[in-house]
C-alpha positions as CSV (number, residue, x, y, z in Angstrom):
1,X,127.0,30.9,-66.8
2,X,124.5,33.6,-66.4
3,X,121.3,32.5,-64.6
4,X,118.1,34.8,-64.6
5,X,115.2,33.4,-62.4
6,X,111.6,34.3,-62.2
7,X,111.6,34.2,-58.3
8,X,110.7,36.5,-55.0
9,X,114.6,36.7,-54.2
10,X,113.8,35.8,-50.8
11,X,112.7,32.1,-51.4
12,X,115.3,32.2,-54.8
13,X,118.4,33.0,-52.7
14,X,117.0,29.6,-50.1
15,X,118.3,27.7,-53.0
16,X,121.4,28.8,-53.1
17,X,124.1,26.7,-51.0
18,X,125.5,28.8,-48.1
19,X,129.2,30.4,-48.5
20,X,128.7,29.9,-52.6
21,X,128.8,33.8,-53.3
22,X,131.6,35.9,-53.9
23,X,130.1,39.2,-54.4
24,X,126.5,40.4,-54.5
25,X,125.9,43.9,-56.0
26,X,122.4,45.2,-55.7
27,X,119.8,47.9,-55.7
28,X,116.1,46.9,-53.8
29,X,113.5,48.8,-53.9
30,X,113.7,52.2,-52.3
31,X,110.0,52.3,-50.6
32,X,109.5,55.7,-51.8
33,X,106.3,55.1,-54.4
34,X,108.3,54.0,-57.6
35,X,106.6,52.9,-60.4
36,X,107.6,49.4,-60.7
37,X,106.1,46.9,-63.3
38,X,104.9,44.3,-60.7
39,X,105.9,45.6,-57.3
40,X,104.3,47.9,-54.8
41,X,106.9,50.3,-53.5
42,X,104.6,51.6,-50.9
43,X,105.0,50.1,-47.8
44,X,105.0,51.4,-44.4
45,X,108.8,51.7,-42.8
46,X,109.2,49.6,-40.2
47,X,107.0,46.7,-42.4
48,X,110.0,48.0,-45.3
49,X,112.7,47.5,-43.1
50,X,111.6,44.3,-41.7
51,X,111.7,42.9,-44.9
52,X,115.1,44.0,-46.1
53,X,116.5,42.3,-42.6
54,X,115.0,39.1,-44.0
55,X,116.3,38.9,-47.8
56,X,120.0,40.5,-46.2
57,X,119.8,37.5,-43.7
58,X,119.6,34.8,-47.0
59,X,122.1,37.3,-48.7
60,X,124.6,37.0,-45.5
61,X,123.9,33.1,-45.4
62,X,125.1,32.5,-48.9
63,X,128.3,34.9,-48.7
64,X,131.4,33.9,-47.7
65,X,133.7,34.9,-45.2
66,X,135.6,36.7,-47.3
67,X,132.5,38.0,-49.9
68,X,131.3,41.9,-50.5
69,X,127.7,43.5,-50.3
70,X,127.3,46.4,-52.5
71,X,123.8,48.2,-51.8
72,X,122.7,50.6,-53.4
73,X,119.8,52.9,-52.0
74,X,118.5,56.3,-52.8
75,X,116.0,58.7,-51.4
76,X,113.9,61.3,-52.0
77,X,114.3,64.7,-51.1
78,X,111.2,64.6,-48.6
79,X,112.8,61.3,-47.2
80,X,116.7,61.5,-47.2
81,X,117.1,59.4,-43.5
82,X,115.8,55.8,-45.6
83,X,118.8,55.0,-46.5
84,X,120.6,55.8,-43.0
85,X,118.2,53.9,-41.6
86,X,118.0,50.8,-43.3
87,X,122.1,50.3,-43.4
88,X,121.5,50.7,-39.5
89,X,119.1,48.2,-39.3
90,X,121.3,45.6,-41.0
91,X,124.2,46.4,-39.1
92,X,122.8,47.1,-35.3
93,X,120.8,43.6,-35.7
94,X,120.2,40.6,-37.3
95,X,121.9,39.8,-39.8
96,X,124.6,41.9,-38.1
97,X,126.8,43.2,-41.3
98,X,129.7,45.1,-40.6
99,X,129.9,48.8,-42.6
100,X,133.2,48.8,-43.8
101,X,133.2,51.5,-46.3
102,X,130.7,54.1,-47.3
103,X,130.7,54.9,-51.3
104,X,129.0,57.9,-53.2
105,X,127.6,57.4,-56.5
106,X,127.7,60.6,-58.2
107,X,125.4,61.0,-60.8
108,X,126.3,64.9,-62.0
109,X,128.5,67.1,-60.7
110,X,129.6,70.6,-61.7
111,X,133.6,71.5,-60.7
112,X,134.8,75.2,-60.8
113,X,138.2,75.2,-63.2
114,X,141.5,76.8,-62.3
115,X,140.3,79.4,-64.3
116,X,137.0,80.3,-62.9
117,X,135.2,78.5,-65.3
118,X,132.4,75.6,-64.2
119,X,131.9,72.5,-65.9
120,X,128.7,70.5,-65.3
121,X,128.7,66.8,-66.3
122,X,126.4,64.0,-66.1
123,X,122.8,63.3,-65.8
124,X,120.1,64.0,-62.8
125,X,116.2,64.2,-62.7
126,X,115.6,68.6,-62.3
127,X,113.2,69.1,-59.1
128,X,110.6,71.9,-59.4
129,X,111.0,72.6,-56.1
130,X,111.3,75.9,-53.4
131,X,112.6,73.4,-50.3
132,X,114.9,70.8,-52.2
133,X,117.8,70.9,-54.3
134,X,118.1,68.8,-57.2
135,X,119.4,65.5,-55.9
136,X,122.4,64.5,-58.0
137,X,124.1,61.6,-55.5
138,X,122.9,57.9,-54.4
139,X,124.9,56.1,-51.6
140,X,126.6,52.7,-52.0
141,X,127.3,50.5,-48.7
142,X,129.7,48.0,-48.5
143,X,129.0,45.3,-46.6
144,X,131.2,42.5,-45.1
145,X,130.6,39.9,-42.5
146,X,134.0,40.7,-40.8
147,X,134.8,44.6,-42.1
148,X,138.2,43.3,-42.6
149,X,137.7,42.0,-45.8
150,X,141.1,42.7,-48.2
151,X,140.2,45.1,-51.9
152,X,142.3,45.7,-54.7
153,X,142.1,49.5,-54.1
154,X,145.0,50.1,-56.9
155,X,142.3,48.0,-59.7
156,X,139.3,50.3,-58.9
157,X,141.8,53.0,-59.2
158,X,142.6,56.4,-61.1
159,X,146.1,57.2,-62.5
160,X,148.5,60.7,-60.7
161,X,147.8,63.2,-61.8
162,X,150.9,64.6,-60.6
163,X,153.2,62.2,-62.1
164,X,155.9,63.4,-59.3
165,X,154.0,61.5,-56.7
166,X,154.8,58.0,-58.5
167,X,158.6,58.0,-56.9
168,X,158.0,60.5,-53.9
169,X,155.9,57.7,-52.2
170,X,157.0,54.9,-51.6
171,X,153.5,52.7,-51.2
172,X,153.0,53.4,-54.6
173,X,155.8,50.5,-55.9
174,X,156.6,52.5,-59.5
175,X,152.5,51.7,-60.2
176,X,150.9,55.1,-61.6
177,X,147.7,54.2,-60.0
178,X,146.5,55.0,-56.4
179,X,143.1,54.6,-54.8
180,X,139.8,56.3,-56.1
181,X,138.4,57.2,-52.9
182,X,134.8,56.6,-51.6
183,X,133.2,59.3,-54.1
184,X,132.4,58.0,-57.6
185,X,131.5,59.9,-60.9
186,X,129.7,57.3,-62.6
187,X,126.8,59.1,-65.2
188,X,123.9,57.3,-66.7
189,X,124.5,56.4,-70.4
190,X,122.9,59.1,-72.6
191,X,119.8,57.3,-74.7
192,X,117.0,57.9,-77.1
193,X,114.4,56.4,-75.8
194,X,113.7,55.6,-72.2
195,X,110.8,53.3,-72.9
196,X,112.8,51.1,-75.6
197,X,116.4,51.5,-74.0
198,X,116.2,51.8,-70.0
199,X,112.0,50.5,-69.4
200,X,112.6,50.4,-65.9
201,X,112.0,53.6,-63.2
202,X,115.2,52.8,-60.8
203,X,118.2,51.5,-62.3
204,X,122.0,51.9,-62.2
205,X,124.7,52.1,-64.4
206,X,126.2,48.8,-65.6
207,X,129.5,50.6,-64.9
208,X,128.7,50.8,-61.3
209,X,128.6,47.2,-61.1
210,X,131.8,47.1,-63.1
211,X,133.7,49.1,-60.7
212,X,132.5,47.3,-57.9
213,X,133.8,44.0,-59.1
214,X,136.9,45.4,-59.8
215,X,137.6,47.0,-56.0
216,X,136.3,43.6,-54.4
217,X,138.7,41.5,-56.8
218,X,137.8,40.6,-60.4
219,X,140.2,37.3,-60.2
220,X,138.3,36.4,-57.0
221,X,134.7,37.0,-58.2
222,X,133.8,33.5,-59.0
223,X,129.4,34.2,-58.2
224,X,128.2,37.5,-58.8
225,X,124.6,37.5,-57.0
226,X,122.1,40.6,-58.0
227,X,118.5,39.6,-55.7
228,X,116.7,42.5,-57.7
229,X,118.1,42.2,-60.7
230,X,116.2,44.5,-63.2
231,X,116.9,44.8,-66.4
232,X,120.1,43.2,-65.8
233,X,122.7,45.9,-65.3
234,X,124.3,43.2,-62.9
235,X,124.5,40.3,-65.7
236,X,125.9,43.1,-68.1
237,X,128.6,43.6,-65.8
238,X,129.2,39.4,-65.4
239,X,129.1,39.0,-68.5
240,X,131.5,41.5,-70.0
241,X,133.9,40.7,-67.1
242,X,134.2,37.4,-67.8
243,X,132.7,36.2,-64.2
244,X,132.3,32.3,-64.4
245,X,128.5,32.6,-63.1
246,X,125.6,35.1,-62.3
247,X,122.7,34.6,-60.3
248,X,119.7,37.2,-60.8
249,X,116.1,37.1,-59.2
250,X,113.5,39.4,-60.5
251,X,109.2,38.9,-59.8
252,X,108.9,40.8,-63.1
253,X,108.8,38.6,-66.1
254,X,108.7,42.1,-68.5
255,X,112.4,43.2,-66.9
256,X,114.0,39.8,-67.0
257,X,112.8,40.0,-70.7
258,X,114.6,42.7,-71.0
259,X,117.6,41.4,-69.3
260,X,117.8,38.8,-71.9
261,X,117.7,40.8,-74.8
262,X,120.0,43.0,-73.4
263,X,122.5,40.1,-72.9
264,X,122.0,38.8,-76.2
265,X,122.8,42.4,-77.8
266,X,125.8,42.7,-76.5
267,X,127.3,38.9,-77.3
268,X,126.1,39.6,-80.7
């Protein structure tokens, strides 16, 4: 059951029943003068802050012990401690999360070959700038309540690539799969039109969301929760996942639109 509500998440999530989500994987606003549809991303910091502490207080509430909160948050070049300082805020006082790991979502990346070669993958918006290199990287925190929540490391992961490795350790049980790490190459979808395909100025990857259901446990994801839900990247990721129910808020009746079509495209 996928649920997408018309609501401030804030007074949405109050409806919620405590301890009833499994996972919540979102992305608020960043405060750093996007062009939303409805919302004004122009608040002063401290105001900002302030008012993450009180929607992460209703998203702690309706966790569970053993739950997962995936933020998401970028920055601008001009403005890189925001997201430093708002996972600091949650965890140094109420609600009092606990940081248990630190992810990187890596939008483009370029790797030098063996050979001397480079190859440059992925997507990132060019800055026209003398003082800032282009920014290519967004940060993912996982929250818990405890920070001794359990993941399935091995289901988020990547296969050897030295097969050798498979029977020289002896953690890996046979299985040619180990853990990803905390940095992860996940690049927007390439598309035609931004306006038709991706009308919204900050969102992620429905892959992202994918990957995080997978590390926190796909057979124990029961809720998905997504407070700013967009254009539904979150619901994509329910949906093709097979998780029994998602919850979305959005303020913007345009992106939750969008959300539905975007749904019933890919059932069809």
């Amino acid at each position: 059951m996928i649920e997408l509500i018309h609501s401030d998440c804030l007074s949405g999530m109050r409806n919620l029943p405590a301890g009833s989500i499994d996972l919540v994987v979102t992305s608020p606003p960043y405060n750093i003068g996007i062009d939303y549809g409805t919302y004004n991303d122009n608040s002063d910091r401290s105001s900002f802050i302030q008012w993450c502490q009180k929607w992460a207080l209703e998203v702690k509430r309706v966790m569970n012990d053993e739950a997962s909160f995936f933020l998401n948050v970028g920055a601008s070049p001009s403005d890189p401690l925001l997201p430093h300082q708002l996972v600091l805020a949650l965890c140094e006082s109420t609600p009092e999360f606990t940081l248990q790991n630190t992810f990187h979502w890596i939008k483009s990346i370029s790797v030098e070959t063996k050979k001397s070669g480079t190859i440059s993958v992925g997507h990132f918006k060019p800055l026209n700038s003398r003082r800032y290199v282009n920014d290519c990287h967004e940060y993912l925190f996982h929250l818990t309540k405890s920070g001794n929540v359990p993941l399935a490391r091995r289901a988020a992961g990547v296969e050897y690539a030295d097969k050798s490795n498979i029977t020289r350790w002896g953690h890996t049980g046979g299985e040619d799969k180990r853990c990803r790490g905390n940095n992860w190459f996940i690049p927007y979808d390439t598309i035609q039109s931004r306006k038709k395909e991706r009308p919204h100025p900050a969102t992620f990857p429905v892959a992202l969301v994918e990957q995080c259901i997978r590390l926190h446990g796909q057979e124990k994801t029961t809720h998905l929760l997504d407070p700013f839900s967009g254009i539904g990247s979150s619901a994509l990721a329910a949906q093709r996942m097979g998780i029994p129910r998602f919850t979305g808020f959005d303020i913007d009746s345009e992106y939750l639109a969008t959300s539905r079509e975007r749904l019933a495209n890919e059932a069809e």
